[in-house]
C-alpha positions in Angstrom: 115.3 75.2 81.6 114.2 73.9 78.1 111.2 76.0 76.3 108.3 73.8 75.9 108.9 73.6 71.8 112.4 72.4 72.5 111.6 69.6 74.2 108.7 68.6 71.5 111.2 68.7 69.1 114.0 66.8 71.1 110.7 63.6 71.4 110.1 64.2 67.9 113.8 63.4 66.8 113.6 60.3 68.9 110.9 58.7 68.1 111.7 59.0 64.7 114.9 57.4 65.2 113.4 54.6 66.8 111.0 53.9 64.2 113.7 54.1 61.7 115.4 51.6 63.8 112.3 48.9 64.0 112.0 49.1 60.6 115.6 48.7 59.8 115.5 45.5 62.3 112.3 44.0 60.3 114.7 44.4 57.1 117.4 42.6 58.8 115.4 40.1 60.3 113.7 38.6 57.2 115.2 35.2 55.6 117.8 36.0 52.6 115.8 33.3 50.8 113.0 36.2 50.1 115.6 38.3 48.6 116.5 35.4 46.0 113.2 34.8 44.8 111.4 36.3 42.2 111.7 39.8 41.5 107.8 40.0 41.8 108.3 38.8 45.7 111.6 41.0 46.6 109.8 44.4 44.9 106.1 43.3 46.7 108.6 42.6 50.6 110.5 46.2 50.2 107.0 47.5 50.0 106.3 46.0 53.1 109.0 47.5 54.5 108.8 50.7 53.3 105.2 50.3 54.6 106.4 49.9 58.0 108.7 53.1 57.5 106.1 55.0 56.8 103.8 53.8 59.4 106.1 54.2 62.2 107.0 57.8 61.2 103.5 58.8 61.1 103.2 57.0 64.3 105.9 59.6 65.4 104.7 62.6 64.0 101.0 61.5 65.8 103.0 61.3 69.1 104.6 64.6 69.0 101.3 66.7 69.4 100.2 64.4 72.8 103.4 64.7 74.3 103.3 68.9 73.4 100.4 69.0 75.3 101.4 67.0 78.1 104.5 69.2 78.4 102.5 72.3 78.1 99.8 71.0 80.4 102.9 69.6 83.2 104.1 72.9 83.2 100.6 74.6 83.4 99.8 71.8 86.3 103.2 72.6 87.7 103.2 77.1 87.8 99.5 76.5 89.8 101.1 74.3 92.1 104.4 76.0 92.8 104.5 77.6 96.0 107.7 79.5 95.6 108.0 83.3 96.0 107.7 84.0 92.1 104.5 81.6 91.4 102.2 83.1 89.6 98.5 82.4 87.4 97.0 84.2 84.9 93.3 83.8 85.4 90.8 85.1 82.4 88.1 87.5 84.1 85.3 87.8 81.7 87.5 87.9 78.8 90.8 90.2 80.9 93.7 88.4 82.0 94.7 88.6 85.6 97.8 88.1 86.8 97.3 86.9 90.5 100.8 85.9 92.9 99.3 82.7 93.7 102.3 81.5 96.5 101.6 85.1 98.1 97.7 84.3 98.3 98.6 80.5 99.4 101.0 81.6 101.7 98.4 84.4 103.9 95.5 81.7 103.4 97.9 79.6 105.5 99.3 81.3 107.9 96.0 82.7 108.3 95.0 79.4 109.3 98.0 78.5 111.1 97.1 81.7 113.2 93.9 81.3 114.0 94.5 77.6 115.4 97.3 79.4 117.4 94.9 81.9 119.1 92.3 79.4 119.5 94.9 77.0 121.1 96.9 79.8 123.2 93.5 81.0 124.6 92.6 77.2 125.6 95.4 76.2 127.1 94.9 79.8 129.6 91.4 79.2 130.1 92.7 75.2 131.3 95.4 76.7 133.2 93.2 77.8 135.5 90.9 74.5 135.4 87.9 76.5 133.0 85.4 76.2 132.1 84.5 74.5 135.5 82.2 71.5 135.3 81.3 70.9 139.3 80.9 73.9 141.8 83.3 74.2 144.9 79.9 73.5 147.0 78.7 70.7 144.6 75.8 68.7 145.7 75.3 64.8 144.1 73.1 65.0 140.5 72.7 68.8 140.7 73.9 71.6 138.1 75.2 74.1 140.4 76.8 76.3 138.0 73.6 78.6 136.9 75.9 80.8 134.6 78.9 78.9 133.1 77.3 78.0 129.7 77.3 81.9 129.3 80.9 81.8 130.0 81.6 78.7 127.6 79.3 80.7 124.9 81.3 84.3 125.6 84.8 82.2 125.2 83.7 80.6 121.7 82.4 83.9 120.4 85.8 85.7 121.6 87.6 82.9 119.9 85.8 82.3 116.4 84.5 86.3 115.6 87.8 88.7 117.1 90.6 89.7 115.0 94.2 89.0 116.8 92.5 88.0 120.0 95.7 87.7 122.6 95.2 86.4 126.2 96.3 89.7 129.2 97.8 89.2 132.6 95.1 89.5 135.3 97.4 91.4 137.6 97.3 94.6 139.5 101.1 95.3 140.8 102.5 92.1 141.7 99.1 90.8 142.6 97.4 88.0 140.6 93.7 88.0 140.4 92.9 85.6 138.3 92.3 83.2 140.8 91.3 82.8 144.0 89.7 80.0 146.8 88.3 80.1 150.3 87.9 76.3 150.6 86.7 77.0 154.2 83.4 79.1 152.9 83.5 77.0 149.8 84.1 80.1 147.6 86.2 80.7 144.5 86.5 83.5 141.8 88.2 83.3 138.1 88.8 86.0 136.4 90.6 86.3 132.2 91.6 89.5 130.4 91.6 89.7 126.9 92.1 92.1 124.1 92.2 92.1 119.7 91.9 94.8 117.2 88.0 95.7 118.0 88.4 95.7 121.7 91.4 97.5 124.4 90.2 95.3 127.1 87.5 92.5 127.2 87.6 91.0 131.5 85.2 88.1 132.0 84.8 86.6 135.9 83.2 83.7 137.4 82.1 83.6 140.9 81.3 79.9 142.3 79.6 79.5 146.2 77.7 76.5 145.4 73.9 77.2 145.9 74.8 80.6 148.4 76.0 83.0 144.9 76.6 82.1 141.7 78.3 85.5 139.2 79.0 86.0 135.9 80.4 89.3 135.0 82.2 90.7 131.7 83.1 94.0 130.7 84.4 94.4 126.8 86.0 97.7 125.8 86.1 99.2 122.3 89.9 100.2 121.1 89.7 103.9 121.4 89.4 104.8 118.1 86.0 103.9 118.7 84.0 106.4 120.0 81.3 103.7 120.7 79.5 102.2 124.2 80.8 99.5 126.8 79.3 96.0 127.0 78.7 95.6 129.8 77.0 92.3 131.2 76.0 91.8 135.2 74.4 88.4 136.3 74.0 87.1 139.9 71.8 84.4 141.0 71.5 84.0 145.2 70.5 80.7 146.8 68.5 79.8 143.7 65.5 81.7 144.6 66.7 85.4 143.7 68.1 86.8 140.3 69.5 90.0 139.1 70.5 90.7 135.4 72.0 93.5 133.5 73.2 93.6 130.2 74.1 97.3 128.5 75.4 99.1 125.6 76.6 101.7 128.6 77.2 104.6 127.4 80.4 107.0 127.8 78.6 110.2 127.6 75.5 111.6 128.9 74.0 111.8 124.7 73.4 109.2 122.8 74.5 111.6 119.8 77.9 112.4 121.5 78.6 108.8 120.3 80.5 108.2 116.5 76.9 106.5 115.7 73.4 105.9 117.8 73.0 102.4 118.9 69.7 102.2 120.9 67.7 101.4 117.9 69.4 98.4 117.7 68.5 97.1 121.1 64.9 98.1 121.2 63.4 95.1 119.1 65.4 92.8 121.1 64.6 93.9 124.5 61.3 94.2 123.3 61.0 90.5 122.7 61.9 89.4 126.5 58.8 90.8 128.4 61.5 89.8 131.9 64.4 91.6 130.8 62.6 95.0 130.9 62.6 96.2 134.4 63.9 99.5 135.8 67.5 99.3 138.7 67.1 101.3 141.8 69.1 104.4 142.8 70.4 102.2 145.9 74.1 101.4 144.3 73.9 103.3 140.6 72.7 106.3 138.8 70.7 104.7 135.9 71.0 107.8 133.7 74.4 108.3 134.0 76.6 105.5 132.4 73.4 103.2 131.4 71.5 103.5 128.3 67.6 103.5 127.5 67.7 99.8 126.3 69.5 98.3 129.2 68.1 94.6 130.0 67.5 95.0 133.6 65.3 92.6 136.0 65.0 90.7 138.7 63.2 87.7 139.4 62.6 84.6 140.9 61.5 81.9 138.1 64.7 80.3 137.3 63.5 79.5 133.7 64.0 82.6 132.4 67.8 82.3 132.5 67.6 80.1 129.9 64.4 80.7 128.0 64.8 84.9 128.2 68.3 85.8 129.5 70.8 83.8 127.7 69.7 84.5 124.0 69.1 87.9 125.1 72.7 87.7 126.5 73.9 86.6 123.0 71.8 89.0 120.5 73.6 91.9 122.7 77.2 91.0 122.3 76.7 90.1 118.6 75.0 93.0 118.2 77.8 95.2 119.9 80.4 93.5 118.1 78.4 94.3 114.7 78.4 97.7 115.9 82.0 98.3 115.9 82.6 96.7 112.5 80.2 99.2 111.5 81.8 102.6 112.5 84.6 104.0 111.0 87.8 104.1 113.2 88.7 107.7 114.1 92.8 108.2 115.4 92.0 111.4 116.7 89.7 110.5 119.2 91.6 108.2 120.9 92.4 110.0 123.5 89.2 111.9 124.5 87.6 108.5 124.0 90.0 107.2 126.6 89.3 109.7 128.9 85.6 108.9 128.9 85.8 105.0 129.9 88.2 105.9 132.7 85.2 108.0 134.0 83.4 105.2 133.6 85.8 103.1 135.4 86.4 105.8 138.3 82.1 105.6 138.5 81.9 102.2 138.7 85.0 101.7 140.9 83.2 104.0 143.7 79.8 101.9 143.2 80.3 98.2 142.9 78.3 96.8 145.5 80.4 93.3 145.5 83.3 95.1 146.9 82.1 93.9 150.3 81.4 90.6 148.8 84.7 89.8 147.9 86.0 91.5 151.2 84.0 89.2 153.1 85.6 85.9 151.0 88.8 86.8 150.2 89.7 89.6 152.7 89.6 93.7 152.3 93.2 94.2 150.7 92.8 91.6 148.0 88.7 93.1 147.6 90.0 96.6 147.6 92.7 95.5 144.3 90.4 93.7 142.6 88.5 96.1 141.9 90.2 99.3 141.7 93.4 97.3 139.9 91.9 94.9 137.6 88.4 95.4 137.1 88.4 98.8 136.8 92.0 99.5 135.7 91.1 100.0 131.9 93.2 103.3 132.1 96.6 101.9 133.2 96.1 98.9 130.9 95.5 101.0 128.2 98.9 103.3 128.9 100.7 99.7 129.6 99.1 97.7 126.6 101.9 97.2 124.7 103.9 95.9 127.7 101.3 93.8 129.0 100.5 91.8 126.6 101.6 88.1 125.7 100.7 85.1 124.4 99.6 83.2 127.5 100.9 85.5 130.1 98.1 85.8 132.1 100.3 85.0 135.4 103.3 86.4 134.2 104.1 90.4 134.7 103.5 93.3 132.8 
């Protein structure tokens, strides 16, 4: 391509050929009867003429700076435009040039973007595969809102969707069974369950449990990638035949010391449980241990006044899984404890596996094999999904196999 001063030059040249040409044509163009008249009039019309020569050169020369600074501006307009590979701008830093590959930075920005719609869109279209988020209950009754917990799953979805990094959608499936959906139209009884994981978390397993007015249940369970010697979320909330509640949301803890942990995190939780009077009751020893696996700052209560779902529970709900969230963007990845990390949630899962009072829940609705793989092959399975990871995951495939 032609520098910038050549083609300056190049307009010069022609528009001083162009004026040279007017003028010529005003010198051709004037009666010969002027030429025979006086001297006085022929020498007073060739400086008219040379008057014009002179005006359209300067003209010309006038021109020329404009049109160099509408080249050098084009090609300044066009280098912060280009978005080929060798695009690059020079950007003045307090007085220091920087050279910056603008097409590289335009071309992350975008498919940045590009894949943060896909996530968002791949995620949507397996929540809707599966008819989510729910907007009647299987037991619905005219004009009432049967479905006590599903804003905490549309809530838990959004967050998942806007905050994680990579966020990819994991089959539901325990050998060649699918769990992540099931109906007893005959009780009027149906269970949803989606399994996710992204760069902060191995595993995150959300489940909605619609009966109408009988049991409503959301659980979740969201496990930190291994290099994270950090807690479990862990989030527990049942409502029965509108007149009884049970909640439990936890930082639950994979060893018996908060110090055995890559940071503390109790401190954290204190001034928000402390600001929800309800939310700080103490379990029973009927089903768990609540020393072993729970931590000091556990929201625990139950309760009868419906109201404090929404006025107590919920934000509680969503200070806790920002706050966990924060927590791992906090602490430092550490490689080398991967594996003893590992080890300690699948003693978690092998605890809570033995415990979980809904087993005969499910059993009773769905039937005792399908009960029994539920929860010993997807809900606690975090230690064959972790071994299987790579294999398992997909796009959408939440029905397809590992």
């Amino acid at each position: 391509p032609l520098s910038r001063n050549t083609v300056c030059c190049i307009c010069l040249i022609v528009l001083a050929c162009v004026c040279v040409c007017v003028s010529r044509f005003h010198l051709r163009s004037i009666p010969s009867t002027h030429f025979k008249s006086s001297t006085t009039q022929v020498h007073n019309n060739n400086n008219n003429n040379m008057s014009r020569i002179t005006f359209y050169t300067a003209l010309s020369i006038l021109l020329a700076a404009p049109i160099q600074g509408f080249v050098a501006g084009g090609r300044r307009s066009f280098v912060q435009h280009d978005t080929s590979l060798n695009a690059n701008l020079r950007m003045d830093s307090e007085g220091d040039f920087v050279d910056i590959d603008l097409s590289k930075a335009l071309f992350q920005q975008k498919q940045s973007s590009i894949g943060m719609l896909q996530t968002e869109t791949l995620v949507e279209k397996a929540e809707a595969s599966l008819g989510m988020p729910w907007k009647e209950s299987i037991a619905q009754k005219e004009d009432e809102d049967m479905l006590l917990y599903m804003p905490f799953w549309e809530w838990h979805m959004a967050f998942l969707k806007d905050n994680l990094t990579n966020l990819k959608v994991l089959p539901c499936k325990g050998g060649d069974t699918d769990f992540s959906l099931n109906q007893n139209d005959k009780k009027k009884a149906r269970i949803v369950s989606m399994c996710f994981s992204s760069d902060e978390y191995s595993k995150i397993r959300m489940t909605y449990y619609d009966a109408g007015e009988n049991t409503q249940v959301f659980n979740a369970v969201c496990y930190p990638d291994p290099s994270y010697n950090l807690p479990i979320l862990g989030i527990d909330l049942l409502a029965f035949n509108r007149k009884k509640y049970l909640a439990i949301v936890d930082f639950q803890p994979i060893h018996d010391e908060e110090k055995d942990h890559a940071t503390t995190f109790e401190h954290i939780l204190e001034p928000i449980k402390n600001s929800y009077e309800s939310l700080q009751g103490r379990m029973s020893s009927k089903f768990y241990d609540e020393t072993k696996f729970f931590s000091q700052q556990m929201l625990f209560s139950r309760f009868d006044d419906e109201n404090i779902v929404t006025q107590e529970l919920f934000p509680a709900f969503t200070q806790y899984v920002q706050s966990h969230l924060e927590l791992l963007r906090s602490t430092k990845r550490d490689e080398s404890q991967r594996s003893f990390v590992r080890d300690r949630q699948t003693a978690y899962n092998d605890y809570s596996a033995e415990r979980d009072p809904a087993t005969g829940l499910f059993a009773a609705m769905f039937g005792k094999e399908w009960a029994h793989g539920f929860v010993h092959e997807f809900l606690f399975s975090h230690a064959k999904e972790e071994q299987s990871q790579e294999e398992t995951k997909t796009s959408i495939g939440i029905l397809g196999d590992p």
